[in-house]
N, CA and C atoms of all chains as a GROMACS GRO file, in nm:
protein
  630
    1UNK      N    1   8.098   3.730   7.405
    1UNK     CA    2   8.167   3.852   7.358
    1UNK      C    3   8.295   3.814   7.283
    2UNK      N    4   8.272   3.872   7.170
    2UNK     CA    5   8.413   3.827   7.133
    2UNK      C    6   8.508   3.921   7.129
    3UNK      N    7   8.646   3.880   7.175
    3UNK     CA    8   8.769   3.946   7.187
    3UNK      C    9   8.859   3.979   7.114
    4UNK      N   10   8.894   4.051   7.082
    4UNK     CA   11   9.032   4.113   6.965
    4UNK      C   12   9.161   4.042   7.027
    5UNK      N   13   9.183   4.027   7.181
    5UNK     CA   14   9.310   3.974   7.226
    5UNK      C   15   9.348   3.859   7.192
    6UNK      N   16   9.202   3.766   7.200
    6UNK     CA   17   9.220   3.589   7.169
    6UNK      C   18   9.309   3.570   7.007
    7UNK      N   19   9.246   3.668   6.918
    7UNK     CA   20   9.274   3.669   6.782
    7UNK      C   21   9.360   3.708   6.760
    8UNK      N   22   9.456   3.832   6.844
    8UNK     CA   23   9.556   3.900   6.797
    8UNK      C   24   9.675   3.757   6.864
    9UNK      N   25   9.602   3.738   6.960
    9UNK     CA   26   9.726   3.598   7.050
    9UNK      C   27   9.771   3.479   6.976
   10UNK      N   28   9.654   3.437   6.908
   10UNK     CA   29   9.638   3.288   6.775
   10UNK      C   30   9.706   3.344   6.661
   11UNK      N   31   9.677   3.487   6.633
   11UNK     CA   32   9.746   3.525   6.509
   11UNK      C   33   9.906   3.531   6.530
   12UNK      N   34   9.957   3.583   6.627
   12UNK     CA   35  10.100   3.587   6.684
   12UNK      C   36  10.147   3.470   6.690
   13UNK      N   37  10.116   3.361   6.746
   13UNK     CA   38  10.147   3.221   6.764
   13UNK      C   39  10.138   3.170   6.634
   14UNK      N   40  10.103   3.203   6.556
   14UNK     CA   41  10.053   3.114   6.398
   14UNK      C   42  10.175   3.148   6.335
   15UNK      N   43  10.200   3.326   6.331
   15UNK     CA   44  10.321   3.391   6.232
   15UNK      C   45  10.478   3.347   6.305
   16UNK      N   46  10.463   3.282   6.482
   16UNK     CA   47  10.588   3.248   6.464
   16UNK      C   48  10.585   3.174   6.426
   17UNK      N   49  10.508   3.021   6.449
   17UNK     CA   50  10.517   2.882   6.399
   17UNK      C   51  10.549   2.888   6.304
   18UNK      N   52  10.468   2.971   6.176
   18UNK     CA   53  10.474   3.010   6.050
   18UNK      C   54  10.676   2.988   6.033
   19UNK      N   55  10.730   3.061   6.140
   19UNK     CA   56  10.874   3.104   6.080
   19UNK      C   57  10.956   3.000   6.153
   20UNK      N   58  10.881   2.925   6.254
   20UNK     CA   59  10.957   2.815   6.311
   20UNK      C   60  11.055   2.890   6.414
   21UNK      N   61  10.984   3.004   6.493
   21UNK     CA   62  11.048   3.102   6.576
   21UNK      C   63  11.008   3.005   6.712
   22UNK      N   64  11.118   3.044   6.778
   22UNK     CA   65  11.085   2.980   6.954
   22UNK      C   66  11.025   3.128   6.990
   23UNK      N   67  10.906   3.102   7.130
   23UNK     CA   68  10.886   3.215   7.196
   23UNK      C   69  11.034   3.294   7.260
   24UNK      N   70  11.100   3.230   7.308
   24UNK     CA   71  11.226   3.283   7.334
   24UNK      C   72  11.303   3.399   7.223
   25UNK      N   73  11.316   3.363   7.103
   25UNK     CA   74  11.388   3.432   7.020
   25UNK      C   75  11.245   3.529   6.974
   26UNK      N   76  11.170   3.566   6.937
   26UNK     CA   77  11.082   3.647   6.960
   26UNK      C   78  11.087   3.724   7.055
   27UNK      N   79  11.059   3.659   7.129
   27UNK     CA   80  11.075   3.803   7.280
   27UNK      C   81  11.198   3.859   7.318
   28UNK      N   82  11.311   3.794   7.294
   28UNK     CA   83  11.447   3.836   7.268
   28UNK      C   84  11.429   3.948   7.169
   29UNK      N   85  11.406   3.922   7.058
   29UNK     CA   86  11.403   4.024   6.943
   29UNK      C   87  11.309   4.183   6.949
   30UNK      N   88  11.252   4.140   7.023
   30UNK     CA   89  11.091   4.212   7.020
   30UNK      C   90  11.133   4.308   7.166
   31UNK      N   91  11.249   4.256   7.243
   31UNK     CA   92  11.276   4.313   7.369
   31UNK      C   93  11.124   4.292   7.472
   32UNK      N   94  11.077   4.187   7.485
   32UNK     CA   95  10.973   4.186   7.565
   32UNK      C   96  11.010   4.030   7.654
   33UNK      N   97  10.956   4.017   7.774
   33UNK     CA   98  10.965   3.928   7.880
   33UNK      C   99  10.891   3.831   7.850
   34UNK      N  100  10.967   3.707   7.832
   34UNK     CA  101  10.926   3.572   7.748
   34UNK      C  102  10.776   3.535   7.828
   35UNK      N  103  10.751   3.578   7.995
   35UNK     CA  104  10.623   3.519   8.030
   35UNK      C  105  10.512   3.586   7.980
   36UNK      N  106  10.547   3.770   7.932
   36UNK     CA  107  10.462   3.828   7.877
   36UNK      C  108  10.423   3.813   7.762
   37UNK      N  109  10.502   3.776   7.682
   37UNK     CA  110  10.472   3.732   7.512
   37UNK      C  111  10.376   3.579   7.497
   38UNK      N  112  10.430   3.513   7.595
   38UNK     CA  113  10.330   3.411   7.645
   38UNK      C  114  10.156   3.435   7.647
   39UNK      N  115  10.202   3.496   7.769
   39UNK     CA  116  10.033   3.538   7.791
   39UNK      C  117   9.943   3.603   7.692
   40UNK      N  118  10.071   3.674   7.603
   40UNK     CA  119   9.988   3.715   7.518
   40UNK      C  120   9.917   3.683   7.413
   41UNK      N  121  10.012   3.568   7.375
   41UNK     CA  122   9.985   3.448   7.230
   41UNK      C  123   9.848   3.379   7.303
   42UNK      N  124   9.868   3.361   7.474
   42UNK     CA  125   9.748   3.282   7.496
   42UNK      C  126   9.622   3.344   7.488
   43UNK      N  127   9.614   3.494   7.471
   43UNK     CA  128   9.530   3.548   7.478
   43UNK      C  129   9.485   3.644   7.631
   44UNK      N  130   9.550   3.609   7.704
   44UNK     CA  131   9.524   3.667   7.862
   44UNK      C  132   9.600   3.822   7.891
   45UNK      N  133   9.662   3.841   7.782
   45UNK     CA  134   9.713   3.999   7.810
   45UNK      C  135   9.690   4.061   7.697
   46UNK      N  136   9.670   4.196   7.740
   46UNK     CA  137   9.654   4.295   7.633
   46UNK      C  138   9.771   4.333   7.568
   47UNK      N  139   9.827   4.342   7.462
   47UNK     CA  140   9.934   4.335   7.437
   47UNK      C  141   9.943   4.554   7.375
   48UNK      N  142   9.998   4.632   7.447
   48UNK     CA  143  10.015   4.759   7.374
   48UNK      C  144  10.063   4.778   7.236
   49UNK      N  145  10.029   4.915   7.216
   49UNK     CA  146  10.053   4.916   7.026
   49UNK      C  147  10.220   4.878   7.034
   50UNK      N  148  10.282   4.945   7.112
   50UNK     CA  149  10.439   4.939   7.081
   50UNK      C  150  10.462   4.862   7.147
   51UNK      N  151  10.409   4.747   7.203
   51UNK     CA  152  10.480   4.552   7.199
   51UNK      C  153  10.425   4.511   7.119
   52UNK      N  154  10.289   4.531   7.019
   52UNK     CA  155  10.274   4.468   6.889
   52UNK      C  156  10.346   4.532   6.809
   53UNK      N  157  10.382   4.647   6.820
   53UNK     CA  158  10.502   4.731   6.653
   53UNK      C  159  10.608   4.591   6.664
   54UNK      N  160  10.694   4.575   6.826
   54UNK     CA  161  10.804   4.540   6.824
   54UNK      C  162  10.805   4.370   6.788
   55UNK      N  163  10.677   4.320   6.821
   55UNK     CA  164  10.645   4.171   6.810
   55UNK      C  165  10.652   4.165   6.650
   56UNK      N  166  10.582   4.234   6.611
   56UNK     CA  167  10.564   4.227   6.474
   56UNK      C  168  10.680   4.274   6.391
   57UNK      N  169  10.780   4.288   6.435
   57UNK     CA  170  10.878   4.352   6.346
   57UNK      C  171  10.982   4.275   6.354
   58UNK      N  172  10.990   4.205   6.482
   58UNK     CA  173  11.047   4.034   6.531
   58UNK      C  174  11.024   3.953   6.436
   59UNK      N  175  10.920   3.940   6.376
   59UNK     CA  176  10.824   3.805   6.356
   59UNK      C  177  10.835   3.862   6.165
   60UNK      N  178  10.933   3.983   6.186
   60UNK     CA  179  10.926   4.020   6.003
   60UNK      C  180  10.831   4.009   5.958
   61UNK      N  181  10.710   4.068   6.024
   61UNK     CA  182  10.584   4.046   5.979
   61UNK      C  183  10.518   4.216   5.961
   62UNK      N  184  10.464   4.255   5.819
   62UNK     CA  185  10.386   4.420   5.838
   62UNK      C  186  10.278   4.404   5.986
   63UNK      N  187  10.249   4.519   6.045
   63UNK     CA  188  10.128   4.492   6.138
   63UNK      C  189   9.998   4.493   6.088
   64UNK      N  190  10.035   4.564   5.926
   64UNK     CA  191   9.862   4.546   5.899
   64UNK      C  192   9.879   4.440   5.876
   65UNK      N  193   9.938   4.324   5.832
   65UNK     CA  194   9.895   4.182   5.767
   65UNK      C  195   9.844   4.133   5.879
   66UNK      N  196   9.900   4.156   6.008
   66UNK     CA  197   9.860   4.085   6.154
   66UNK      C  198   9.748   4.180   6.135
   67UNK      N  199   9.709   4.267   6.152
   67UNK     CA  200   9.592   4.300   6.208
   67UNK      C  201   9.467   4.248   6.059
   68UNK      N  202   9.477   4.259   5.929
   68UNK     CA  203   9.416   4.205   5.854
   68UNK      C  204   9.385   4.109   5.895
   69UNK      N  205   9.458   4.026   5.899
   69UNK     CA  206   9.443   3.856   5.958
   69UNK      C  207   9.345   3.859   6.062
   70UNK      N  208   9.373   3.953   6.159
   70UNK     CA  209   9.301   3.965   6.298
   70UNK      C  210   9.136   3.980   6.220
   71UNK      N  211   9.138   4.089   6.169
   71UNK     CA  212   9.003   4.147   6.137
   71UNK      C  213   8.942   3.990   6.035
   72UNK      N  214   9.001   3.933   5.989
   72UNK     CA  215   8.907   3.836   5.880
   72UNK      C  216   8.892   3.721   5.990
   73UNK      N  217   8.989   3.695   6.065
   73UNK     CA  218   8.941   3.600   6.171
   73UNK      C  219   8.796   3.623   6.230
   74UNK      N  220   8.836   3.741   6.310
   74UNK     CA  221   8.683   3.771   6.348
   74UNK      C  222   8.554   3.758   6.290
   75UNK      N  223   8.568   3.828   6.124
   75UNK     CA  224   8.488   3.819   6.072
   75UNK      C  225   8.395   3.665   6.070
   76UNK      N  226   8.496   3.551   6.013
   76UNK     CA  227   8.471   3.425   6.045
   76UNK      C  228   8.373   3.402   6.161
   77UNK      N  229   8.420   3.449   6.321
   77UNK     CA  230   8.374   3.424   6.442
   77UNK      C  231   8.238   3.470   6.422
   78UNK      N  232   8.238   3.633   6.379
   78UNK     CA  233   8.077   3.694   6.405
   78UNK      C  234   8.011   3.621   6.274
   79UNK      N  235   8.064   3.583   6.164
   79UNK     CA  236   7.969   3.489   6.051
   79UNK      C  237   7.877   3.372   6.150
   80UNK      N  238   7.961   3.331   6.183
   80UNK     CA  239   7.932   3.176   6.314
   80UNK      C  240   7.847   3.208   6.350
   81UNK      N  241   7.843   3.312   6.411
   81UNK     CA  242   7.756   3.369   6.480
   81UNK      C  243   7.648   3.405   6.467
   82UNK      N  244   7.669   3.473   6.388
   82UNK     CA  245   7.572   3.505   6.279
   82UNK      C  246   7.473   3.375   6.251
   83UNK      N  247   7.507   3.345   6.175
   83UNK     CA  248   7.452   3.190   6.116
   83UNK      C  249   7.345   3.141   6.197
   84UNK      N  250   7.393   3.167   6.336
   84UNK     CA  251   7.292   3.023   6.477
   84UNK      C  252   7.201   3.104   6.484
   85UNK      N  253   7.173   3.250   6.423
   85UNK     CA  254   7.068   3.322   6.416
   85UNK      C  255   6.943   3.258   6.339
   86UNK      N  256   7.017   3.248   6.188
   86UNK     CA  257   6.955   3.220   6.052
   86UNK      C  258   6.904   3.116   6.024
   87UNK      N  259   6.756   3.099   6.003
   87UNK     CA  260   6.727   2.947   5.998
   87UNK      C  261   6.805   2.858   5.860
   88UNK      N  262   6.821   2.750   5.904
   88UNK     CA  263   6.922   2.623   5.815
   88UNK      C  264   6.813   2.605   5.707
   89UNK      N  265   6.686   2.640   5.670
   89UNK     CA  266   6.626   2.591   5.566
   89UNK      C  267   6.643   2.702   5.439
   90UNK      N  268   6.620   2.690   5.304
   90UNK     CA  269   6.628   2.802   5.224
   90UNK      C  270   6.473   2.774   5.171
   91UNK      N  271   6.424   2.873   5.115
   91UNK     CA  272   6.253   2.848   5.018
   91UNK      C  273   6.314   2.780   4.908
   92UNK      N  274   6.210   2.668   4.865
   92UNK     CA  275   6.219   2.571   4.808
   92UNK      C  276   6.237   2.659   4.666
   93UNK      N  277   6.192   2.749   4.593
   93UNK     CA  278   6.203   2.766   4.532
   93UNK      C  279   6.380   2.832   4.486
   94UNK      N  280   6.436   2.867   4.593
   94UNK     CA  281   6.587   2.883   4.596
   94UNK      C  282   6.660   2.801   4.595
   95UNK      N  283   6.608   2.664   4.609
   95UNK     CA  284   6.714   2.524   4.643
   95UNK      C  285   6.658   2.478   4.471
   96UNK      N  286   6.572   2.473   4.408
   96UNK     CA  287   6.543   2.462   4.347
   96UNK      C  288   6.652   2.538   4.188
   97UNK      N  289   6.662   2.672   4.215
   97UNK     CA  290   6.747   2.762   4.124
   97UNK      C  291   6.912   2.685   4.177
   98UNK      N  292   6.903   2.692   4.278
   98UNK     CA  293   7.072   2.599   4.312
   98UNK      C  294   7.078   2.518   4.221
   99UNK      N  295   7.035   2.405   4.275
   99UNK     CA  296   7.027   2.263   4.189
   99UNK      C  297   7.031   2.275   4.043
  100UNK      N  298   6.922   2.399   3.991
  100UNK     CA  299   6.953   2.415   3.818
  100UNK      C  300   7.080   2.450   3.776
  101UNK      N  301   7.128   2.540   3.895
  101UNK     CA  302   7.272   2.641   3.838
  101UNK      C  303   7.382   2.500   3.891
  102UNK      N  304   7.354   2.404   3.905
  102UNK     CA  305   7.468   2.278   3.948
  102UNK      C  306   7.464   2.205   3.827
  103UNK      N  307   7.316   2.195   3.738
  103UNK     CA  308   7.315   2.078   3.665
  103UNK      C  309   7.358   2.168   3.571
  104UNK      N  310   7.349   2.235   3.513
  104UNK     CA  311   7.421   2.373   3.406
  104UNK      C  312   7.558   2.351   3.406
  105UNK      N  313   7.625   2.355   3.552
  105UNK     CA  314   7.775   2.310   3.516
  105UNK      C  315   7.812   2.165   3.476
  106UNK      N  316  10.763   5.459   6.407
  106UNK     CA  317  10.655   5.326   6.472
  106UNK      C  318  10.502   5.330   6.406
  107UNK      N  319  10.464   5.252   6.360
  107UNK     CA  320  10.312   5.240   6.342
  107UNK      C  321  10.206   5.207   6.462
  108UNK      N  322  10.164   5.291   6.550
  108UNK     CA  323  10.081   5.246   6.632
  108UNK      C  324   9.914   5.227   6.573
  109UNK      N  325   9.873   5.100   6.635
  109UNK     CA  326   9.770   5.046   6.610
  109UNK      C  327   9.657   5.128   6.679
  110UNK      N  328   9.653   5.148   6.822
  110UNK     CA  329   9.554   5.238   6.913
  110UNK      C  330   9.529   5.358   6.838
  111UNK      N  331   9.642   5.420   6.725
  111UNK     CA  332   9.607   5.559   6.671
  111UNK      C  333   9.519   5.560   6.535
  112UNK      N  334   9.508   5.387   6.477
  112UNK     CA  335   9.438   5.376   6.334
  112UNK      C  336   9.302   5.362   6.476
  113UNK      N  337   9.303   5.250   6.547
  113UNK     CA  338   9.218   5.214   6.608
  113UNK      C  339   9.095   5.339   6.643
  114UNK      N  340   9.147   5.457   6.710
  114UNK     CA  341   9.097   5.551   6.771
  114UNK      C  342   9.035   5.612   6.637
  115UNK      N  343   9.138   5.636   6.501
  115UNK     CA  344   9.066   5.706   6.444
  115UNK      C  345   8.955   5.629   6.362
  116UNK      N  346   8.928   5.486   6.360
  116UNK     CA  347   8.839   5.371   6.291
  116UNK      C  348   8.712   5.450   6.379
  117UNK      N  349   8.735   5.428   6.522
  117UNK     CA  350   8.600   5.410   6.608
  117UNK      C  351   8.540   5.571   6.568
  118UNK      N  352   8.603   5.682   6.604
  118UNK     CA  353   8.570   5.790   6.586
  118UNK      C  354   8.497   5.817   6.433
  119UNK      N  355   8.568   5.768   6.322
  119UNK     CA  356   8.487   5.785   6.178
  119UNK      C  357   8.344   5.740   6.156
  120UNK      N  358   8.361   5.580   6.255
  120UNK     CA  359   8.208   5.524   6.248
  120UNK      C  360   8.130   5.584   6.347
  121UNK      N  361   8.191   5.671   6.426
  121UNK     CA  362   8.086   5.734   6.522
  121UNK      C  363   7.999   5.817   6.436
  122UNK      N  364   8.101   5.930   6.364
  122UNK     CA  365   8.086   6.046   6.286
  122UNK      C  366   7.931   6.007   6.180
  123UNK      N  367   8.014   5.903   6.133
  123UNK     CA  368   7.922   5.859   5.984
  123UNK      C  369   7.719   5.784   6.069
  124UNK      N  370   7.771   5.737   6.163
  124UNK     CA  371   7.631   5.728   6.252
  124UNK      C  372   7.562   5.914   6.342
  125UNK      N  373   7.659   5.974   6.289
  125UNK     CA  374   7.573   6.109   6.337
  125UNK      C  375   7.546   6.085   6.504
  126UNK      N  376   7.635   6.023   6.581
  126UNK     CA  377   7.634   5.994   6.713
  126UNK      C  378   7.731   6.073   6.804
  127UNK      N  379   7.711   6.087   6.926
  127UNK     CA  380   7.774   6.162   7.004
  127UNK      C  381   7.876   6.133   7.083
  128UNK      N  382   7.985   6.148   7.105
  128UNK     CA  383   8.081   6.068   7.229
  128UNK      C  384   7.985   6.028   7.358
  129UNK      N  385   7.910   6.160   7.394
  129UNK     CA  386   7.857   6.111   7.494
  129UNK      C  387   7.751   5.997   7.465
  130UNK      N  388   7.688   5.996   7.348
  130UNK     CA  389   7.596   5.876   7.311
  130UNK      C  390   7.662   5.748   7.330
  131UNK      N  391   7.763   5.737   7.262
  131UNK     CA  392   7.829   5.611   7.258
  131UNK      C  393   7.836   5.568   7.389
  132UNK      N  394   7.956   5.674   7.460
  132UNK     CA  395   7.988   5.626   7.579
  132UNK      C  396   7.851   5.565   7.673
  133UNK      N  397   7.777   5.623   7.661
  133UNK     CA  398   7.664   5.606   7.716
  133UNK      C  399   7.618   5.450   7.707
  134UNK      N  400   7.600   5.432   7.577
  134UNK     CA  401   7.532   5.281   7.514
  134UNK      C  402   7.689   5.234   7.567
  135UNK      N  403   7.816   5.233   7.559
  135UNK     CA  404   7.906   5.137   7.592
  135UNK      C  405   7.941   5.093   7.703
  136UNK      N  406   7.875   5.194   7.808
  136UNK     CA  407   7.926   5.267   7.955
  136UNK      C  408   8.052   5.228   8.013
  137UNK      N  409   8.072   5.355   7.938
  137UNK     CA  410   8.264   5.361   7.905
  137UNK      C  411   8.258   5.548   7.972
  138UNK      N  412   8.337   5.546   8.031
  138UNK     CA  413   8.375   5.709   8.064
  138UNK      C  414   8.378   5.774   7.934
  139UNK      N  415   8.341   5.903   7.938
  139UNK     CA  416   8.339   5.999   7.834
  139UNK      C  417   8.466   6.046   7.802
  140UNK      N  418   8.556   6.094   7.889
  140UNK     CA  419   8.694   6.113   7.905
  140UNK      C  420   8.756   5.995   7.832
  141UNK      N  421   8.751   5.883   7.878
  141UNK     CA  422   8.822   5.728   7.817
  141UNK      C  423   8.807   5.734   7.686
  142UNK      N  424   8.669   5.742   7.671
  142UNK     CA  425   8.596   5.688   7.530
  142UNK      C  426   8.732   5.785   7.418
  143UNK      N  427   8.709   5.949   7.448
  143UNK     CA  428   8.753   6.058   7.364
  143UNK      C  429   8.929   6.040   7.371
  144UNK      N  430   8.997   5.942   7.483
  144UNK     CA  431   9.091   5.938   7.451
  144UNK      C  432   9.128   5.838   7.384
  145UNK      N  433   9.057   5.749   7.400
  145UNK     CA  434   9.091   5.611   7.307
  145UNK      C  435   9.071   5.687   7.139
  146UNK      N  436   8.968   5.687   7.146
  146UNK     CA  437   8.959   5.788   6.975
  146UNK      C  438   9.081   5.898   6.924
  147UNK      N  439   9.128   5.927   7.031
  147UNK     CA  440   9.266   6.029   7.018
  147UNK      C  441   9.354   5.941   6.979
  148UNK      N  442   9.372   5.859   7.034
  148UNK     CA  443   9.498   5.736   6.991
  148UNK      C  444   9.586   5.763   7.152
  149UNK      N  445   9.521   5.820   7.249
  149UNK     CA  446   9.616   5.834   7.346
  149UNK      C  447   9.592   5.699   7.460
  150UNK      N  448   9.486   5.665   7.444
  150UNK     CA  449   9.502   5.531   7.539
  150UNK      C  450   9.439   5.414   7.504
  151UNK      N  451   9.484   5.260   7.527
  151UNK     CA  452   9.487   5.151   7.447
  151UNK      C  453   9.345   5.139   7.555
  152UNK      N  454   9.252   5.122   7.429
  152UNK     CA  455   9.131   4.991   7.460
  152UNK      C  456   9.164   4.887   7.467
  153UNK      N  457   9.101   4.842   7.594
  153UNK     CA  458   9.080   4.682   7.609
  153UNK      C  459   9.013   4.611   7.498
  154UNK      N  460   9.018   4.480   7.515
  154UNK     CA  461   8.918   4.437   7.448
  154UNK      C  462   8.783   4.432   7.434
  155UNK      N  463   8.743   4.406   7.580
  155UNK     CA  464   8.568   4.421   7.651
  155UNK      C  465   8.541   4.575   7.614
  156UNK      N  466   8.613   4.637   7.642
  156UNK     CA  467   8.605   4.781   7.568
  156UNK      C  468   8.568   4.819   7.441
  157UNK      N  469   8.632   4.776   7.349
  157UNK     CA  470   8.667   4.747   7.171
  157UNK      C  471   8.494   4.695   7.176
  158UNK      N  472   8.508   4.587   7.238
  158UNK     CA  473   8.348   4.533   7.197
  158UNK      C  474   8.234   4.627   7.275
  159UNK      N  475   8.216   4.693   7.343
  159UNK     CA  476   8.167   4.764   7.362
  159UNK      C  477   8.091   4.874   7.310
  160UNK      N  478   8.261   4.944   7.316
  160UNK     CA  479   8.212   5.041   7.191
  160UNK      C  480   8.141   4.983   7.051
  161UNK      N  481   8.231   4.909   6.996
  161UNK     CA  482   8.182   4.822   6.858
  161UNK      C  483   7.994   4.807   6.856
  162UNK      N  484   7.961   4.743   6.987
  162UNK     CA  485   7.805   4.709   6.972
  162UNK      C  486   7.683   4.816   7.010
  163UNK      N  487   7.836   4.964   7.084
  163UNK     CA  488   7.719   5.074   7.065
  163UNK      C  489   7.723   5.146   6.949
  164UNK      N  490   7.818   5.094   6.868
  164UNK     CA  491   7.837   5.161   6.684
  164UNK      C  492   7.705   5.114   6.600
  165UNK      N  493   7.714   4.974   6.677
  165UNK     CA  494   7.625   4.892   6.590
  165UNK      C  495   7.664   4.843   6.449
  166UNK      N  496   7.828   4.824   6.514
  166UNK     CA  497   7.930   4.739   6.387
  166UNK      C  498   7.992   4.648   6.417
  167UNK      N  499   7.981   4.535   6.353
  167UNK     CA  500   8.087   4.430   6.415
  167UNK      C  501   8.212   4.435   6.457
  168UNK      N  502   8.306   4.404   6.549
  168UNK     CA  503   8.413   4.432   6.584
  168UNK      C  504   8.508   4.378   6.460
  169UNK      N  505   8.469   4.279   6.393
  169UNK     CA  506   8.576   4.259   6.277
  169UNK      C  507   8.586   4.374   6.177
  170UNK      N  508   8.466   4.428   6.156
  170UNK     CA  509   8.435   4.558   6.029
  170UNK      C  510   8.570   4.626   6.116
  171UNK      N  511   8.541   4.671   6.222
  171UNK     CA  512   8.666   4.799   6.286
  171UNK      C  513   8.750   4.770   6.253
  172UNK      N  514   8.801   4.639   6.272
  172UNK     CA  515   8.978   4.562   6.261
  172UNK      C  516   9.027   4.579   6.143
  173UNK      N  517   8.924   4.495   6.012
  173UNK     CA  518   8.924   4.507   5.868
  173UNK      C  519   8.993   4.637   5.840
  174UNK      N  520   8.922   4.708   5.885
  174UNK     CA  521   8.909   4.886   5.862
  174UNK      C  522   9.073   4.921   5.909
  175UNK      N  523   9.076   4.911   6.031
  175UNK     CA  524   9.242   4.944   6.124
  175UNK      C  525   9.336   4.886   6.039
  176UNK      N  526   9.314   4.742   5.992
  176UNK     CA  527   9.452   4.673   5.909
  176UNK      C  528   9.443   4.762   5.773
  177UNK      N  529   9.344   4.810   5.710
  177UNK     CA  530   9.322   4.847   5.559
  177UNK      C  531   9.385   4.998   5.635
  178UNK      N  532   9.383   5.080   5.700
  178UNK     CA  533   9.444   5.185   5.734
  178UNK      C  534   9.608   5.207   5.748
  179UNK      N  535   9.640   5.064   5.844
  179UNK     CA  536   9.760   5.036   5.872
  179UNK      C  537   9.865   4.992   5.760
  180UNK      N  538   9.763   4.940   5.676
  180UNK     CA  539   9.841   4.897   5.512
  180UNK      C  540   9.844   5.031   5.416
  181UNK      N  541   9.773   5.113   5.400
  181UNK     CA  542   9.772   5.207   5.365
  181UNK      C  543   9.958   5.319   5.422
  182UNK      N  544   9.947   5.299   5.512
  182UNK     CA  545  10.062   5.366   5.636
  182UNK      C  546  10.174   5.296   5.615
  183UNK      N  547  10.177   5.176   5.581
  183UNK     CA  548  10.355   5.080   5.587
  183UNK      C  549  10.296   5.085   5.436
  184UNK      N  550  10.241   5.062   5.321
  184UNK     CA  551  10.234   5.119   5.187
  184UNK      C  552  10.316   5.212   5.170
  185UNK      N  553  10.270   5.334   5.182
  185UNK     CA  554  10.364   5.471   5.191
  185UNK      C  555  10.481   5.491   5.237
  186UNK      N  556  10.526   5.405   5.398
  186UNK     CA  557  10.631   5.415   5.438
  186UNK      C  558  10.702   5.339   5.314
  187UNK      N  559  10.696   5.172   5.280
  187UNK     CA  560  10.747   5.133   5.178
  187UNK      C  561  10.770   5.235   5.067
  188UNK      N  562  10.708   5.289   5.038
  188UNK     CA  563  10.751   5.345   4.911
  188UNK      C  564  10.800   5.438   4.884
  189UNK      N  565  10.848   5.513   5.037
  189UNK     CA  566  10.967   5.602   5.035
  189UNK      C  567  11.103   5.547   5.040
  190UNK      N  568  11.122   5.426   5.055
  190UNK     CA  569  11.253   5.381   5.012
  190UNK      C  570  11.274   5.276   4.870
  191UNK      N  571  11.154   5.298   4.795
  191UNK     CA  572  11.171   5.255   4.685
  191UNK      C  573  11.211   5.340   4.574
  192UNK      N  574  11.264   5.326   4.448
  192UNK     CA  575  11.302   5.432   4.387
  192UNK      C  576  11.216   5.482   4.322
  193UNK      N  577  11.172   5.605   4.222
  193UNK     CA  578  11.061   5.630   4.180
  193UNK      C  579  11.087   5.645   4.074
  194UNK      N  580  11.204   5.534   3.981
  194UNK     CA  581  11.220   5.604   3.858
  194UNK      C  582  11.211   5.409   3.791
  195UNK      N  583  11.120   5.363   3.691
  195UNK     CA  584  11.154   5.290   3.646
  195UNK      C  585  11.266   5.228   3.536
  196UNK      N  586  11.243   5.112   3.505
  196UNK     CA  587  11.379   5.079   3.376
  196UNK      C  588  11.303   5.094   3.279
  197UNK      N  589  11.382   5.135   3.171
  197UNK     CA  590  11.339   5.205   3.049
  197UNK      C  591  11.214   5.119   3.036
  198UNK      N  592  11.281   4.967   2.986
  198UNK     CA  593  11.184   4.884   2.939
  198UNK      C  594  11.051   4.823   2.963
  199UNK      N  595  11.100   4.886   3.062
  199UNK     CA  596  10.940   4.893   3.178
  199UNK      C  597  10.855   5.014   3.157
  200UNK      N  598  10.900   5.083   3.122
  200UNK     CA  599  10.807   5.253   3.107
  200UNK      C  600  10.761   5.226   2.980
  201UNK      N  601  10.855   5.170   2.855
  201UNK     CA  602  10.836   5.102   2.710
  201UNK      C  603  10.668   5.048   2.695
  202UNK      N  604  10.694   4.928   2.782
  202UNK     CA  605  10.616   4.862   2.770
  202UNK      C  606  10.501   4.900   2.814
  203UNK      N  607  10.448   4.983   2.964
  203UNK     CA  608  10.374   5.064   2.966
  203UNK      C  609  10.284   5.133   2.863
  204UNK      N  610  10.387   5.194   2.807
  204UNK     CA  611  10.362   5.323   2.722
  204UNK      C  612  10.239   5.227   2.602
  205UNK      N  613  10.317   5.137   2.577
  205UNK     CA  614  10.310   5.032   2.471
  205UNK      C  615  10.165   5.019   2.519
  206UNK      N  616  10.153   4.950   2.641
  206UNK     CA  617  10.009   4.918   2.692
  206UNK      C  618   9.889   5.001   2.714
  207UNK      N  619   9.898   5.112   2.717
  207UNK     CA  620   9.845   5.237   2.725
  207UNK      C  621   9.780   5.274   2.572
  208UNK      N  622   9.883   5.247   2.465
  208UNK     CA  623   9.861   5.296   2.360
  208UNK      C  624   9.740   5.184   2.283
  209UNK      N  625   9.727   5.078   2.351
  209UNK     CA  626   9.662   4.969   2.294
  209UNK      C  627   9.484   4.980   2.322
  210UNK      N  628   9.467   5.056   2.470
  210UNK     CA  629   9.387   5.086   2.458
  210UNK      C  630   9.325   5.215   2.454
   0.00000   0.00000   0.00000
């Protein structure tokens, strides 16, 4: 199953690193309890809309860009996923049109 | 404040709509309370994640499509807010050039 929390947690941890923020000054800023902002980057808490408004407004970050980010991550995950469905071979006659449209360039 | 649970609620509810499905259907395929389900769609109470996916796989949409959707909503929302404190009058030379560009084609 995949989770929105894991992604919203990696995405939070990325945009502070991104700013070279300590969890400390984040959760300072954000007014939230440094073990909770924790848990949350790790993924183990649900984080509410108004501790992501305030995280995200810490982190000088829009929330849609965090949640964009969130949503294309995923996307990535269910592609993966996707994929172990789809058999790895293509019809020869498609590997075939590849290869022409390679030697063309 | 931009709350996320209120794009969120109204994402899940649109794709319900556009599947011609029922709260109680969903809830049903998600087995999620009917009450829960209709308040999460209100924007009045935060889905979990196991939830989010839930619902998501009784939509029969990937949970990233929803997110995609919530951030493209949420950008839409800090869009607008932005651009009430921007001014709405450009510099001449800018309207000039416009005009200029307009006329070309």
């Amino acid at each position: 199953m995949v989770l929105v929390r894991q992604e919203i947690g990696d995405v939070l941890r990325d945009y502070r690193l991104q700013k070279a923020m300590t969890l400390r000054q984040v959760a300072g800023r954000a007014s939230v309890a440094l073990g909770y902002l924790s848990e949350v980057e790790r993924g183990q808490k649900e984080a509410s809309s108004e501790i992501l408004a305030s995280v995200a407004e810490a982190l000088e970050t829009p929330i849609s860009v965090i949640m964009r980010e969130v949503g294309d991550r995923l996307a990535v995950i269910e592609g993966v996923e996707a994929d172990s469905v789809v058999p790895d071979t293509l019809p020869d006659e498609l590997v075939a049109e590849f290869d022409a449209d390679l030697a063309v360039r």
